[in-house]
C-alpha positions as CSV (number, residue, x, y, z in Angstrom):
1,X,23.6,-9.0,-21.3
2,X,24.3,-12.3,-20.1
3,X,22.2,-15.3,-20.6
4,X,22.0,-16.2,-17.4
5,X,19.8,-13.2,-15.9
6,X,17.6,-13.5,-19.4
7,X,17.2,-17.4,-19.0
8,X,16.2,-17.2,-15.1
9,X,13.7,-14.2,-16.2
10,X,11.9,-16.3,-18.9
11,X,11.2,-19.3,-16.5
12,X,10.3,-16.8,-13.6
13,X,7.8,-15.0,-15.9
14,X,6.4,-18.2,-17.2
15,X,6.1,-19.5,-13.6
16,X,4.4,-16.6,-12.2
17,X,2.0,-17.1,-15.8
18,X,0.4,-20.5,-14.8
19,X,0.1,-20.0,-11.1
20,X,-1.5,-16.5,-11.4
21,X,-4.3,-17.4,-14.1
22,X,-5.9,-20.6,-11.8
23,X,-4.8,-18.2,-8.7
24,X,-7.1,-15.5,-9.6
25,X,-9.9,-17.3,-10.3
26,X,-9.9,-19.2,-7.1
27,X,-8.9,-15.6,-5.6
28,X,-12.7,-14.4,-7.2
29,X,-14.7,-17.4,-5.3
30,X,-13.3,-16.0,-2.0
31,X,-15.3,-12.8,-2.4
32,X,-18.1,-13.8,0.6
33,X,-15.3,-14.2,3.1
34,X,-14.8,-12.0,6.1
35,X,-11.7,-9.4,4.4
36,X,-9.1,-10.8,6.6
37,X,-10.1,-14.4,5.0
38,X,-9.8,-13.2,1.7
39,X,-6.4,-11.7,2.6
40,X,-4.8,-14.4,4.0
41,X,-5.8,-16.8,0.9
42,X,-4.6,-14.3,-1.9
43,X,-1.4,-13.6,-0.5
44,X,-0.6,-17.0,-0.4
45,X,0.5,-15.5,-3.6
46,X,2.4,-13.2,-2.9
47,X,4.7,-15.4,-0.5
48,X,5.2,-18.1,-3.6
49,X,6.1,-15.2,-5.7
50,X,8.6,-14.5,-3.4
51,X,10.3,-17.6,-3.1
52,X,10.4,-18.1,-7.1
53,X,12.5,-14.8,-6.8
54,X,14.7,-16.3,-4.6
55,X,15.1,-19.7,-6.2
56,X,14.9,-18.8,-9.6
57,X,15.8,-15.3,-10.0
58,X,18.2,-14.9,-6.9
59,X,16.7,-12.1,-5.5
60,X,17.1,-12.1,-1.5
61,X,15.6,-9.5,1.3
62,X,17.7,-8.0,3.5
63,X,15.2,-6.1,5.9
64,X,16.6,-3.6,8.4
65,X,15.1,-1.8,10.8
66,X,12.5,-4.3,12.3
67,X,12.4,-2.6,15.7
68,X,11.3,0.1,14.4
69,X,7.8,-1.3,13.8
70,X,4.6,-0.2,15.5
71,X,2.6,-2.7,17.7
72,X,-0.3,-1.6,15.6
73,X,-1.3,-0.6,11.7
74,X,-0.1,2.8,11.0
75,X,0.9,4.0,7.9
76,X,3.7,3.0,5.7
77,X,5.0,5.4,3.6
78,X,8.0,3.9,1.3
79,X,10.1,4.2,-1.9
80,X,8.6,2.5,-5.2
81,X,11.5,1.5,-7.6
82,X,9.7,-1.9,-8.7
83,X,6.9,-4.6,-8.3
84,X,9.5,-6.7,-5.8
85,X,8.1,-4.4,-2.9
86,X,4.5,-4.8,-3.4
87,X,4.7,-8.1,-2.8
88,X,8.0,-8.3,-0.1
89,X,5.7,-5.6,1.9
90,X,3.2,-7.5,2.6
91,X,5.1,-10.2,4.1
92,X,7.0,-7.6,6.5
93,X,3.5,-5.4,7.5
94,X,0.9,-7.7,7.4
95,X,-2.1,-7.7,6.8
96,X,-2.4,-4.3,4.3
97,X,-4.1,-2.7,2.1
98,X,-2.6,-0.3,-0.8
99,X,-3.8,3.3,-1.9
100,X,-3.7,2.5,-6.1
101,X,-5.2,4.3,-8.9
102,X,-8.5,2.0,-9.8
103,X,-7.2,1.6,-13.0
104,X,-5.4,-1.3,-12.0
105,X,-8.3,-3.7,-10.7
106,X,-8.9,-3.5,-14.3
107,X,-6.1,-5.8,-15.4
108,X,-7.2,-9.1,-16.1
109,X,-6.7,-11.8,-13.4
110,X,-4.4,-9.5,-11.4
111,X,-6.7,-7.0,-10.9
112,X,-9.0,-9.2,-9.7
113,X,-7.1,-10.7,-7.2
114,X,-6.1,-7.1,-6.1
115,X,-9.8,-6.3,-5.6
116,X,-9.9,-8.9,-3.0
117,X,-7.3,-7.6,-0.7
118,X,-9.6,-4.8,0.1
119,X,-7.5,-1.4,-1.9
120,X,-8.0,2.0,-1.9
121,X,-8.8,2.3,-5.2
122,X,-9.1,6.1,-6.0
123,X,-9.2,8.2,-9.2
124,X,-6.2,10.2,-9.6
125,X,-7.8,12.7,-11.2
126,X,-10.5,13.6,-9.2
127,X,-8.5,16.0,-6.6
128,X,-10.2,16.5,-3.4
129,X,-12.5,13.9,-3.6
130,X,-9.5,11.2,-3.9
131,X,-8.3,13.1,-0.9
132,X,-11.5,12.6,0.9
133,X,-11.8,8.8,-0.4
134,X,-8.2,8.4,0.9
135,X,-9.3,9.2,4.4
136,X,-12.5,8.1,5.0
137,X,-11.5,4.5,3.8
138,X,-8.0,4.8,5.3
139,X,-9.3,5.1,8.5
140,X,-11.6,2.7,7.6
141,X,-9.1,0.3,6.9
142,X,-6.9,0.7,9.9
143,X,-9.5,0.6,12.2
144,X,-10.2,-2.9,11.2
145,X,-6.9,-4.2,11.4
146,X,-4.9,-3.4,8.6
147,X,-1.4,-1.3,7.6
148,X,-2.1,1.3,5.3
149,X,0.5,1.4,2.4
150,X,1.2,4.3,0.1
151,X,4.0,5.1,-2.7
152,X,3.9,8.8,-1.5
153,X,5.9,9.8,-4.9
154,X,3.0,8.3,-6.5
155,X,4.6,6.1,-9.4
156,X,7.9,4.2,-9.4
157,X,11.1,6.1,-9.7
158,X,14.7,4.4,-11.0
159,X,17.9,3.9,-8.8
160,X,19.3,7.8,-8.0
161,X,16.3,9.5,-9.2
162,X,13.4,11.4,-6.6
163,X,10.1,12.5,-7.3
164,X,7.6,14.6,-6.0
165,X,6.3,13.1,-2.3
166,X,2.4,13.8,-1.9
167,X,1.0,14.4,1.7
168,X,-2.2,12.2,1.2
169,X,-0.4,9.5,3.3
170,X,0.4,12.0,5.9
171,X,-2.6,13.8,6.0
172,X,-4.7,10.1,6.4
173,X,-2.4,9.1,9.2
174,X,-2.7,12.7,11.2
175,X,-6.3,12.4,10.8
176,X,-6.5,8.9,12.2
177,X,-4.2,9.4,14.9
178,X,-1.7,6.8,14.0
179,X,1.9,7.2,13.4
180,X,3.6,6.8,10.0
181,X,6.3,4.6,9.3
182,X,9.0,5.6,6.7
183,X,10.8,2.8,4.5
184,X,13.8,3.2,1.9
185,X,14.5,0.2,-0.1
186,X,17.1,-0.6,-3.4
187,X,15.1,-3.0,-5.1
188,X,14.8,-1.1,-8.5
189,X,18.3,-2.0,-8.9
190,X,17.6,-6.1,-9.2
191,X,14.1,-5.6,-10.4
192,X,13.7,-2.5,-13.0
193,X,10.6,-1.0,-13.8
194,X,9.2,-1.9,-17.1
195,X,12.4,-4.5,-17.6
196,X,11.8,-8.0,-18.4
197,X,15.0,-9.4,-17.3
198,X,15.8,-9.1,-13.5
199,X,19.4,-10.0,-11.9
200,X,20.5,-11.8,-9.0
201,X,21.2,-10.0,-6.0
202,X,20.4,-8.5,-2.4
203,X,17.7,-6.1,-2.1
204,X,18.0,-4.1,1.9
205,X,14.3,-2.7,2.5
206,X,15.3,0.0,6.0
207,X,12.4,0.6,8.4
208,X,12.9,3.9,10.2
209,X,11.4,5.3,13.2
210,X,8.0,5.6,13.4
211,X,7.0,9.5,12.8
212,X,4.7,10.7,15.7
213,X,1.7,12.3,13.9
214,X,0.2,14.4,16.8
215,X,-0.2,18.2,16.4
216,X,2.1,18.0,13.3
217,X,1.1,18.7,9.5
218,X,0.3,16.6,6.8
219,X,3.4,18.7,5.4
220,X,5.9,18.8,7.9
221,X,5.5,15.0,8.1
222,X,5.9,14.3,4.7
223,X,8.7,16.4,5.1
224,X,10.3,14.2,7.9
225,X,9.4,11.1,5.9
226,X,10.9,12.2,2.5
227,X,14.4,13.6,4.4
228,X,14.7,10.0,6.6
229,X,14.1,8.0,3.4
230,X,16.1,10.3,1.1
231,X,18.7,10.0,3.8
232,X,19.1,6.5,4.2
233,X,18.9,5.9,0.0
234,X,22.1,7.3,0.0
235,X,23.0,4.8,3.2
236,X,22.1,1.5,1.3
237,X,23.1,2.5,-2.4
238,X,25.6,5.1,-1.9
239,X,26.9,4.5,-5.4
240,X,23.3,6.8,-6.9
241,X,24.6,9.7,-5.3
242,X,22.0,11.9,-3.2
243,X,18.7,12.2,-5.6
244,X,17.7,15.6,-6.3
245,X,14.4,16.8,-5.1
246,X,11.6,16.8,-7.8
247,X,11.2,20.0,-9.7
């Protein structure tokens, strides 16, 4: 491992340390604001974040695919390889909200400034009723204004690899009428899960063709979404190979 990557990860991580503590709590004090308010302050965040990467770490979005976007929220269904698009999303579908587990408005100061931005917070565990919760508040959600963004694999998966899509993202957009928009993106390949050091490079993040929703299946268009963005993974990092569908 070089130095250089190790160095640039340090400063980033001790960057992101003293602007997120002070961040979050100012984030908390904007709790009375109209949603939309609260939005627009706390993802202030996200868009400094995202220029550290680019200064410091040398991470730099190459986004693909932006005629393929919706005059209106729908929902996003996209690959999860690392943090980098939870934050790059919002700048390319704004403003959104996230389906999460709930367990993460429990992390100290980043949690809290998640709560703000108006998540779907839902208990995995709870089957049906997360189902339920998904859709009532999804709708919810887009009626107001906002994209509706969910992992459908449900957890981050490494460079090459594939999980298991869900249909709750399908089933919300179906239900509210709105087309879905699939996204394939690289970024686990700059930005690992779980890795402290990141490395300098181009991450492509590919908007396809919305999916029209009407008289179709939660299934079949999860189906459509997982073989577009399986499709085009092996387009943008052709070097992986072709994943092979969860078990």
């Amino acid at each position: 491992m070089s130095a250089g990557p190790l160095v640039r990860s340090t400063v980033y991580a001790l960057l992101q340390l003293l602007i997120t503590l002070p961040y979050a709590l100012l984030s908390v004090l904007t709790f009375p604001l109209p949603a939309l308010t609260r939005y627009r302050f706390v993802t202030r965040w996200t868009s400094i974040m995202l220029r550290l990467a680019e200064r410091v770490l040398g991470i730099r979005p190459r986004v693909l695919g932006r005629e393929n976007i919706p005059p209106g929220p729908c929902v996003v269904l996209c690959k999860h390889q690392s943090a980098w698009e939870t934050m790059a999303l919002q700048e390319i579908f704004p403003p959104q909200v996230w389906l999460i587990k709930r367990e993460l408005l429990w992390i100290p100061f980043f949690g809290w400034g998640l709560a703000m931005l108006s998540p779907i917070a839902i208990d995995r565990g709870s089957g049906m009723k997360a189902l339920r919760q998904l859709v009532e508040q999804g709708k919810d959600r887009l009626n107001r204004g906002f994209w509706v963004v969910v992992f459908p694999e449900g957890t981050r998966t490494a460079p090459g690899q594939r999980g298991r899509y869900q249909t709750g993202g399908a089933l919300l957009a179906a239900k509210a009428g709105v087309p879905v928009v699939p996204v394939a993106l690289n970024a686990g390949e700059v930005w690992p899960r779980n890795a402290f050091v990141k490395h300098p490079g181009t991450v492509t993040v590919s908007i396809g063709p919305a999916i029209d929703t009407r008289n179709a299946t939660a299934t079949d268009i999860t189906q459509r979404a997982e073989d577009w963005i399986e499709a085009e993974m092996q387009r943008i990092s052709p070097h992986h190979g072709a994943a092979p569908p969860a078990a």
